[in-house]
GUKEMAR-669451 format. One record per atom (N, C-alpha, C): residue in one letter; x, y, z. Coordinates in Angstrom, 1 decimal. Last residue first. Layout:
// residues N
A,X,Y,Z
...
END
This chain:
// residues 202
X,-8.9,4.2,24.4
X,-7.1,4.3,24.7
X,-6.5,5.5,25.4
X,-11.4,4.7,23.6
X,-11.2,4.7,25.2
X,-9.4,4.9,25.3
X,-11.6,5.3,21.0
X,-11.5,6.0,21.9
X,-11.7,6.2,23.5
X,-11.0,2.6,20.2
X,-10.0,3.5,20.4
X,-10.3,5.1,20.8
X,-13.3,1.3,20.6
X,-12.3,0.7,21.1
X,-10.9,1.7,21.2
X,-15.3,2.9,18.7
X,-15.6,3.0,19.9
X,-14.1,2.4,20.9
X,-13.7,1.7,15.9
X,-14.0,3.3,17.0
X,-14.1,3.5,18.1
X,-14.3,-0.2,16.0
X,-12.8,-0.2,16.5
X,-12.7,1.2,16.8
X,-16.9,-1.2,16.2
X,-16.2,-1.7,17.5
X,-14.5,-0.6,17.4
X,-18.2,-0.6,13.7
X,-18.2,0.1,14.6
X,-17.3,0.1,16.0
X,-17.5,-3.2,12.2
X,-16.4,-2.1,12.6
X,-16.8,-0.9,12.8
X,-19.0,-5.9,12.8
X,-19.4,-5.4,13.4
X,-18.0,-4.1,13.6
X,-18.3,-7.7,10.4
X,-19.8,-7.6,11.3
X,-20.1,-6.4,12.1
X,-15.9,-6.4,9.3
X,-17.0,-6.8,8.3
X,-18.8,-7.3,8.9
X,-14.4,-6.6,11.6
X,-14.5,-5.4,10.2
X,-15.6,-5.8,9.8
X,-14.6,-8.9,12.6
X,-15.0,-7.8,13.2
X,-15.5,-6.9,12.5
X,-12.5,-10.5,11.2
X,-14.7,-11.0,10.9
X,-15.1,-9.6,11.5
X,-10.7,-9.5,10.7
X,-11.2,-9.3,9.3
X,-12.2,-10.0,10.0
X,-9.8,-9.8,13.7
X,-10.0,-8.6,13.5
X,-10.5,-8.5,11.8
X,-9.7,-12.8,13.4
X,-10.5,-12.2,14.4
X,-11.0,-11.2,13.9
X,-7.6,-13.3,11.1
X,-8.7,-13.7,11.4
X,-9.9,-12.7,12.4
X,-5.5,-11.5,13.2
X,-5.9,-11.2,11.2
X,-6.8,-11.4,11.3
X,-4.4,-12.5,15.1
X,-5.3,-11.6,15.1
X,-5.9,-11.7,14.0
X,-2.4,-15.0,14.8
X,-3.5,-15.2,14.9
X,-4.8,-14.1,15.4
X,-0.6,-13.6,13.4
X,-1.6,-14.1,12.7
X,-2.4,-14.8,13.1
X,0.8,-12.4,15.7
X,0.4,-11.2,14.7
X,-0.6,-12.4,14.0
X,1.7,-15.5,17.0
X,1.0,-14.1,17.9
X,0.0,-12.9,16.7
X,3.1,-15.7,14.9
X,2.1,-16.6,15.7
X,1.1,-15.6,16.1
X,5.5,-13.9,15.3
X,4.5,-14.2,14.3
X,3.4,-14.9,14.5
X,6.1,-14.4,18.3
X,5.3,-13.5,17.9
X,4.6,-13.3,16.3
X,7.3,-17.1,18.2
X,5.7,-17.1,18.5
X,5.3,-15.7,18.0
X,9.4,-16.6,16.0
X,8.3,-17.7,15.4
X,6.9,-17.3,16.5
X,11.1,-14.8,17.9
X,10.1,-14.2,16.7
X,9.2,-15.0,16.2
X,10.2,-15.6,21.0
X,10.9,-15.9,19.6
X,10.2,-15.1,18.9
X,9.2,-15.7,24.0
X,9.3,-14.2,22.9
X,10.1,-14.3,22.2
X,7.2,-17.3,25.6
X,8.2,-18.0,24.9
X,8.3,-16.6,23.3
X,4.9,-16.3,27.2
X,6.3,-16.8,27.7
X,7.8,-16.7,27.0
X,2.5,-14.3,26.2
X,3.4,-15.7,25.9
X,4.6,-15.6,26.8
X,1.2,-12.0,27.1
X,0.8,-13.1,28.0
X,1.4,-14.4,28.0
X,2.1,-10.4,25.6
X,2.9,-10.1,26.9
X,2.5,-11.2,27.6
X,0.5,-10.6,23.4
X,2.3,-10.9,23.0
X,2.7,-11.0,24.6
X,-1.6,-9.8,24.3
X,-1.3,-10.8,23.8
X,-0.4,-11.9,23.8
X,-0.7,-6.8,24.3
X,-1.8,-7.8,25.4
X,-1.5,-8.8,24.9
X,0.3,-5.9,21.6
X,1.0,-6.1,22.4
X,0.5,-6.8,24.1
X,-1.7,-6.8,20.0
X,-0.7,-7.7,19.9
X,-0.4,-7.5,21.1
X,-3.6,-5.1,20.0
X,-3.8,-6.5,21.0
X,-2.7,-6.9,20.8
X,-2.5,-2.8,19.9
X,-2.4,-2.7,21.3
X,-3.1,-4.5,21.3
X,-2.2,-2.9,16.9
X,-1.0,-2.5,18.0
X,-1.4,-3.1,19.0
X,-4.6,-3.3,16.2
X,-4.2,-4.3,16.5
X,-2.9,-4.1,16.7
X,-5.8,-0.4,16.5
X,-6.2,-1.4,17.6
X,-5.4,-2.9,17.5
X,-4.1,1.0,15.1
X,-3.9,1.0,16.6
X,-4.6,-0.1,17.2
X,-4.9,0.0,12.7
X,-3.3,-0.1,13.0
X,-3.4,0.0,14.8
X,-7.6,1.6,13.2
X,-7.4,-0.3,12.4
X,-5.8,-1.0,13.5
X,-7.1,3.8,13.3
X,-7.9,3.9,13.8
X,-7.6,1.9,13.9
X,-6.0,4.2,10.6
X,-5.2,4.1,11.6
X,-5.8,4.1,12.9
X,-8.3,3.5,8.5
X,-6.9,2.9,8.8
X,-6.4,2.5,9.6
X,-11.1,5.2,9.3
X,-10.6,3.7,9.8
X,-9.0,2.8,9.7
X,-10.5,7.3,8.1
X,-10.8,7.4,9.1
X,-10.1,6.2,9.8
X,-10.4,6.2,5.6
X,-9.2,6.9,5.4
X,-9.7,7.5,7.7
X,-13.0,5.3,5.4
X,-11.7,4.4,5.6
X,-10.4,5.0,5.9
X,-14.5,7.5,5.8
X,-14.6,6.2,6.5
X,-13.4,5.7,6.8
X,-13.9,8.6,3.1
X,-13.5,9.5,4.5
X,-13.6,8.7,5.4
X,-15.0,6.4,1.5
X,-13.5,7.2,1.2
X,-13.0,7.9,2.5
X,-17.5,6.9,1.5
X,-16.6,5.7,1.8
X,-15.7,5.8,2.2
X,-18.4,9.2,0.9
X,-18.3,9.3,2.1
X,-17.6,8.1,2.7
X,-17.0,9.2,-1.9
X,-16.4,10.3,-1.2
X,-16.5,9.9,0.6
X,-19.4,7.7,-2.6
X,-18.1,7.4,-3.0
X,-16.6,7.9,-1.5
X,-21.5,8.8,-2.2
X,-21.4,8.1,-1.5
X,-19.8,7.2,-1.3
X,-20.5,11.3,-4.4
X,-21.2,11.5,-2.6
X,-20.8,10.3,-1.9
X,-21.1,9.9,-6.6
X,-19.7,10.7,-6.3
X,-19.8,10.7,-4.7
X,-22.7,8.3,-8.5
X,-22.5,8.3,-7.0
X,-20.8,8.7,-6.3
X,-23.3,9.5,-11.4
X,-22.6,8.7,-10.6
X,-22.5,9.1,-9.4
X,-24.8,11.2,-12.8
X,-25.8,10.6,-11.9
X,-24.7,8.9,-11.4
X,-23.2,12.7,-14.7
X,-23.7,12.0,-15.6
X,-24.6,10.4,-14.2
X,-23.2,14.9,-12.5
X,-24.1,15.2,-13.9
X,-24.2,13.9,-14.7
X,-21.3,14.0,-11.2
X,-22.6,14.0,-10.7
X,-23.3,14.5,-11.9
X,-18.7,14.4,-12.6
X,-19.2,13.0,-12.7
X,-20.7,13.0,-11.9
X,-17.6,16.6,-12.1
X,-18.3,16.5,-13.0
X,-19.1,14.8,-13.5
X,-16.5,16.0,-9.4
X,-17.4,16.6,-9.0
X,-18.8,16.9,-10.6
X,-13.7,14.9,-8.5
X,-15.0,13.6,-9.7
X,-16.2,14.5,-9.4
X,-12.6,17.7,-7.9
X,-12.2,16.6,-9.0
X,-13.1,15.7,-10.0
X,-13.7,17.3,-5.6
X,-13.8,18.7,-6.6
X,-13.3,18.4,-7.7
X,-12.9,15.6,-4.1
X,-14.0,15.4,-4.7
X,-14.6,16.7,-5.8
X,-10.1,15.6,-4.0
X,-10.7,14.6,-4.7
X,-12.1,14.6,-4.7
X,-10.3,17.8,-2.6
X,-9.4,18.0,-3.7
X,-10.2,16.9,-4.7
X,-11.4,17.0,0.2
X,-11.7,17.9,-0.7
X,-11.5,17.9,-2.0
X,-9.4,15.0,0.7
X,-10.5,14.4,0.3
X,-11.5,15.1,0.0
X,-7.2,16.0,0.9
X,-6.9,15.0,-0.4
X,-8.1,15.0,-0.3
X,-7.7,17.3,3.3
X,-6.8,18.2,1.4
X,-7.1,17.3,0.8
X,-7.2,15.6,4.8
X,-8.7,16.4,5.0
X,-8.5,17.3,3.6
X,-5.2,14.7,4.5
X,-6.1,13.3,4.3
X,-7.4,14.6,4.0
X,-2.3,17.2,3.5
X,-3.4,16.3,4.3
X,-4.6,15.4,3.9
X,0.1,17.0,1.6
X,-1.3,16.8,1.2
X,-1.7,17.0,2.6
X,2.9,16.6,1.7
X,2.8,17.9,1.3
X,1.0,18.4,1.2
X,3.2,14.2,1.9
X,4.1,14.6,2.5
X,3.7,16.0,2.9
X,1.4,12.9,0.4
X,1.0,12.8,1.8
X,2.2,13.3,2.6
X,3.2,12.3,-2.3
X,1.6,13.4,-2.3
X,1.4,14.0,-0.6
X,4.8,10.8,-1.7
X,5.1,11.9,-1.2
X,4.5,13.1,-1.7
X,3.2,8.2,-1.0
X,4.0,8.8,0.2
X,4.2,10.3,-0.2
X,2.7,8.0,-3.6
X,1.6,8.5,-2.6
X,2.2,8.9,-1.5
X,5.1,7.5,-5.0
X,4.1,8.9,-5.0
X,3.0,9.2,-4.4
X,5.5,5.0,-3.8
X,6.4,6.1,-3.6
X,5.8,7.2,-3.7
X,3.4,3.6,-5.2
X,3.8,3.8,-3.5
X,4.4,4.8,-2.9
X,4.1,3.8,-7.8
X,2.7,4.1,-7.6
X,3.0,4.7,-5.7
X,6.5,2.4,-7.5
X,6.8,4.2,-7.6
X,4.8,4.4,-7.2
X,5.8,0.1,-7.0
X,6.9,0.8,-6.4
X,6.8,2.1,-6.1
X,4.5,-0.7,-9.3
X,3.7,-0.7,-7.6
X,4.6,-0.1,-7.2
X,6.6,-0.4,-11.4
X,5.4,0.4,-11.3
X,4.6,0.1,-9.8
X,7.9,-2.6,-10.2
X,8.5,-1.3,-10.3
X,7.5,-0.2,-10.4
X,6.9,-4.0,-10.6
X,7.3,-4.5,-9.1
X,7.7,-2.9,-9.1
X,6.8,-5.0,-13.7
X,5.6,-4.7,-12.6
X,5.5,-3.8,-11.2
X,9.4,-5.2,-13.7
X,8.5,-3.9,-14.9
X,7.5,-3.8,-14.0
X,10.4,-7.1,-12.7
X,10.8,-6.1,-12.8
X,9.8,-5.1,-13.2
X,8.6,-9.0,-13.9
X,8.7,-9.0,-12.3
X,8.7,-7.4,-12.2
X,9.4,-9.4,-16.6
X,7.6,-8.8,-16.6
X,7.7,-8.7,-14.9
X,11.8,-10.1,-16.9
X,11.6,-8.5,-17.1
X,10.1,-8.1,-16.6
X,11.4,-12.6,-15.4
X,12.1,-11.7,-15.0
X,11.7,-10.0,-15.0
X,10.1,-13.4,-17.7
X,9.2,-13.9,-16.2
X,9.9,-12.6,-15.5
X,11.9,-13.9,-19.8
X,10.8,-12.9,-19.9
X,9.9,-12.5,-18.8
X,13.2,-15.4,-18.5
X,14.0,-14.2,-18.6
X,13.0,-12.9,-18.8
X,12.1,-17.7,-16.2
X,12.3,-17.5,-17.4
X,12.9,-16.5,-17.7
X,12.4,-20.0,-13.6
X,12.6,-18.7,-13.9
X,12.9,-18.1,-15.6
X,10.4,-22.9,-11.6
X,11.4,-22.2,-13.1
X,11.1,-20.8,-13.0
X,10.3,-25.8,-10.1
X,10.0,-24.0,-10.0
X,11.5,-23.8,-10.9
X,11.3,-27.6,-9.5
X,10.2,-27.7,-10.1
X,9.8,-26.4,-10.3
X,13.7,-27.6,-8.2
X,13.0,-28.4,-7.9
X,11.5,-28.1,-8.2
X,14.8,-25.1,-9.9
X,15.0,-25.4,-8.6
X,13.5,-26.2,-8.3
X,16.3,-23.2,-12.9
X,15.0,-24.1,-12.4
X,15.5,-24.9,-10.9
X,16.7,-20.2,-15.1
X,17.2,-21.1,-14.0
X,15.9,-22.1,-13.0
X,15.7,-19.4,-17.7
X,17.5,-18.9,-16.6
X,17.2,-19.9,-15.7
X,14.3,-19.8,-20.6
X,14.9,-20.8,-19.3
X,15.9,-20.1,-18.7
X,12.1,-17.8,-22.4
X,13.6,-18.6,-22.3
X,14.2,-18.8,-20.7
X,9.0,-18.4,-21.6
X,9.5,-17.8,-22.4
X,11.6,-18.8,-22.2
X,6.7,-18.4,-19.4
X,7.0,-19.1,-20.6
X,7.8,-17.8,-20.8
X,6.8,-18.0,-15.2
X,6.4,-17.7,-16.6
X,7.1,-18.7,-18.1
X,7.7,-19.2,-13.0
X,6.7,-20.1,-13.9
X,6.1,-19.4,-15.0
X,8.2,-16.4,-11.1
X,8.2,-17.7,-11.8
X,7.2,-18.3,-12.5
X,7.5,-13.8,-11.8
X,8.9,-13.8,-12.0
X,8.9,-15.9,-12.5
X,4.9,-13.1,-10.6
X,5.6,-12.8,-11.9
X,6.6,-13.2,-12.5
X,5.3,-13.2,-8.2
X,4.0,-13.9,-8.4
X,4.5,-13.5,-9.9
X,7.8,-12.4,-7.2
X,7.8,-14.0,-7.2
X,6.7,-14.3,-7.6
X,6.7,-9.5,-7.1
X,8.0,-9.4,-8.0
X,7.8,-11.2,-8.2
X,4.3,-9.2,-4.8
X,4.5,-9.0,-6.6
X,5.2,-10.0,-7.4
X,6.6,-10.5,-3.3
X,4.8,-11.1,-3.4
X,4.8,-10.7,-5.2
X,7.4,-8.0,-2.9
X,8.2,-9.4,-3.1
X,7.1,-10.4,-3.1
X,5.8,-6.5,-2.3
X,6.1,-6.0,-3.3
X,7.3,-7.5,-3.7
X,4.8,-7.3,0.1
X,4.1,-6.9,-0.9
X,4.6,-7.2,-2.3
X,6.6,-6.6,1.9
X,6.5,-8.2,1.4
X,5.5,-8.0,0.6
X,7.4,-3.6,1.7
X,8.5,-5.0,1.4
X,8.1,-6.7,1.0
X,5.1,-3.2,2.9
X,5.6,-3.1,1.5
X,6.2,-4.0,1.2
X,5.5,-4.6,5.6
X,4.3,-4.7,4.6
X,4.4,-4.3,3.1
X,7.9,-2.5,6.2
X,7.5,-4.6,6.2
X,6.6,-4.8,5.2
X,7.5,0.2,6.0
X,8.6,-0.4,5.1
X,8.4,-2.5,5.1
X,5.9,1.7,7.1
X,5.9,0.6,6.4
X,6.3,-0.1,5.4
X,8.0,4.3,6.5
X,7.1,4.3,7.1
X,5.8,2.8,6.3
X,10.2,5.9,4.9
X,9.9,4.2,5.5
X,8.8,4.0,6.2
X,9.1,8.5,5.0
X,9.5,7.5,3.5
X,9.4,6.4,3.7
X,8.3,9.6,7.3
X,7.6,8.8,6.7
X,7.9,8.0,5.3
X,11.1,10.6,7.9
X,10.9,8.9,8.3
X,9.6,8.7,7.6
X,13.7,12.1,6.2
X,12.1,12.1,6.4
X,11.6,10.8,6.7
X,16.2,12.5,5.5
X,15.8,12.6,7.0
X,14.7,12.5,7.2
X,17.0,9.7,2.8
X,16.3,11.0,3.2
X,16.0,11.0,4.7
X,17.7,7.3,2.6
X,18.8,7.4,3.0
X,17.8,9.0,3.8
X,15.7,5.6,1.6
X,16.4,5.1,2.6
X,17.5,6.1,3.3
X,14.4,7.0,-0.5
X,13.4,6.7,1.1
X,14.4,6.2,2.1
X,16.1,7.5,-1.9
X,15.8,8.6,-1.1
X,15.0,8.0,-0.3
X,16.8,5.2,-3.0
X,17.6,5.7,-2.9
X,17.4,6.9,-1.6
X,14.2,4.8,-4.6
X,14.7,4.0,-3.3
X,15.9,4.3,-2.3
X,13.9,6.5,-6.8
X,13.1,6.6,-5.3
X,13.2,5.4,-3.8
X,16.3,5.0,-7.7
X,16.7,6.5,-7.1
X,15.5,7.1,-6.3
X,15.2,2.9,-8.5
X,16.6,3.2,-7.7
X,16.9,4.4,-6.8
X,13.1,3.4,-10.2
X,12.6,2.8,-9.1
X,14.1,3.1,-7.7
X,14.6,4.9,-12.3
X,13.5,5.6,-11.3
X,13.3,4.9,-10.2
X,15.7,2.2,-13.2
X,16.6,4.1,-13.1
X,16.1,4.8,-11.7
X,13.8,0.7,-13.5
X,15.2,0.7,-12.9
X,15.7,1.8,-12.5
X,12.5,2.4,-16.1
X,11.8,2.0,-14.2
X,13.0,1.7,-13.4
X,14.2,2.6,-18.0
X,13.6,3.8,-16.8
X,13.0,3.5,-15.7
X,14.2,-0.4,-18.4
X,15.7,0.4,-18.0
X,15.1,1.5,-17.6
X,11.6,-1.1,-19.6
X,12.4,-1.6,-18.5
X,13.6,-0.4,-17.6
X,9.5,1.0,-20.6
X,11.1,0.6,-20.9
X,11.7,0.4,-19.7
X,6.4,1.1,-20.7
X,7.4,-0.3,-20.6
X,8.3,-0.3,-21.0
X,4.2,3.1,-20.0
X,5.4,3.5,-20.5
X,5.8,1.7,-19.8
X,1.5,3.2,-18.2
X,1.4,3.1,-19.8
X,2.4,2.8,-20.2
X,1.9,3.7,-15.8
X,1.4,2.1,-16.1
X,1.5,2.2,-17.4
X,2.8,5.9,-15.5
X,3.8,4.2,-14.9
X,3.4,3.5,-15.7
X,0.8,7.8,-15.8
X,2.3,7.7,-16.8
X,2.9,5.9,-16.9
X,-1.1,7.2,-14.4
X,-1.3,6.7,-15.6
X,0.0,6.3,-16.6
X,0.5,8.1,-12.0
X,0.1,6.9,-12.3
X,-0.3,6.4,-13.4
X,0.8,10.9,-13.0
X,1.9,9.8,-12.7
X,1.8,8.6,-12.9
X,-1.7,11.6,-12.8
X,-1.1,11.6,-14.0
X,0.1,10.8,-14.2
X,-2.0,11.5,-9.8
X,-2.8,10.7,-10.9
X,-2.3,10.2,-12.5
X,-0.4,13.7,-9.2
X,-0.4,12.1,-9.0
X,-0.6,11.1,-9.6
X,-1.4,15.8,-10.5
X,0.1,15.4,-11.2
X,0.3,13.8,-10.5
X,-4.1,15.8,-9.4
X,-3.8,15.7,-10.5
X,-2.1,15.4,-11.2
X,-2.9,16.3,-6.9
X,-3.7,14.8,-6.8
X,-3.8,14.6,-8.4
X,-1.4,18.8,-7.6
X,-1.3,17.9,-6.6
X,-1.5,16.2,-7.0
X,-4.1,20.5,-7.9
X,-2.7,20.4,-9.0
X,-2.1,19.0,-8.5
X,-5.4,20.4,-5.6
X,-6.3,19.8,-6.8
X,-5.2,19.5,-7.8
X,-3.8,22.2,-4.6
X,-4.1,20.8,-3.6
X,-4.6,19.7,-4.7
X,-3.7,24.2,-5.4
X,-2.8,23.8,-5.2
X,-3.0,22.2,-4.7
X,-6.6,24.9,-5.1
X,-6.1,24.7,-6.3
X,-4.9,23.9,-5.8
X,-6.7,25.2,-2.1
X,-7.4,24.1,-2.7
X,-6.9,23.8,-4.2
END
């Protein structure tokens, strides 16, 4: 448990590090060479959602990058790229980067049932000042329940779904993935007892 507690604390500490420190050129450095290892390392959870990151994190980097103020690089039919838009992409894109990277490889060496001990023996001085550490914690084990519990059930509609179209371009199976989202975010939120019970019949 200490070791486990050291752990989520050098994480954390990480995290605060990222976010505090703004020399462009170390995040580059760092962001490279944790990229460097997710891609090339024998360990497949490195990539392990590698889509969803990837458009995440390109999401970030274009929700920063244009239409910032500052000096003019380059403009395309009304959409501008400033230099300062640039470095603030970069600097951001990089800290979610590594934030990502060090949770992957907290969860290399952690279990979910480690982290959620660890983490509450952690905010455990925060029940003296009558914060809701408890209900916190029991959220916490819910979701970290419900994830992949989440991931499987919309594995298996896609693939029901996906087998009923005809026409297996990638444009319908996108089609196909968005038109669950909908469905499965009213579910969650009325009624996500269903995806328990739904995956323990699989």
């Amino acid at each position: 448990m200490i070791k486990t507690c050291f752990k989520l604390s050098f994480y954390l500490l990480f995290t605060v590090l990222i976010f505090t420190l703004s020399n462009l050129k170390f995040f580059v450095v760092l962001s490279a060479v944790a990229g460097l290892l997710c891609l090339f390392s024998s360990e497949k959870r490195y990539r392990a959602g590698a889509l969803p990151i990837g458009l995440f994190l390109t999401a970030t980097f274009l929700s920063n990058a244009l239409f910032s103020d500052g000096l003019l690089v380059g403009s395309f039919l009304g959409i501008y790229v400033s230099e300062e838009g640039l470095k603030l992409a970069m600097l951001r894109t990089s800290r979610v980067f590594l934030m990502i990277f060090g949770a992957k490889l907290l969860m290399l060496y952690v279990t979910a049932a480690e982290l959620r001990e660890a983490l509450g023996k952690i905010l455990s001085p925060l029940r003296k000042l009558k914060i809701p550490v408890d209900d916190f914690m029991e959220i916490l084990t819910l979701t970290m329940l419900a994830v992949p519990l989440l991931k499987t059930h919309l594995v298996e509609s896609f693939k029901a779904k996906d087998a009923q179209n005809t026409n297996g371009s990638l444009m319908a199976k996108a089609r196909t993935a968005a038109s669950l989202l909908v469905p499965t975010l009213i579910m969650i939120i009325t009624s996500p007892e269903i995806i328990f019970k739904e995956t323990k019949t699989l």
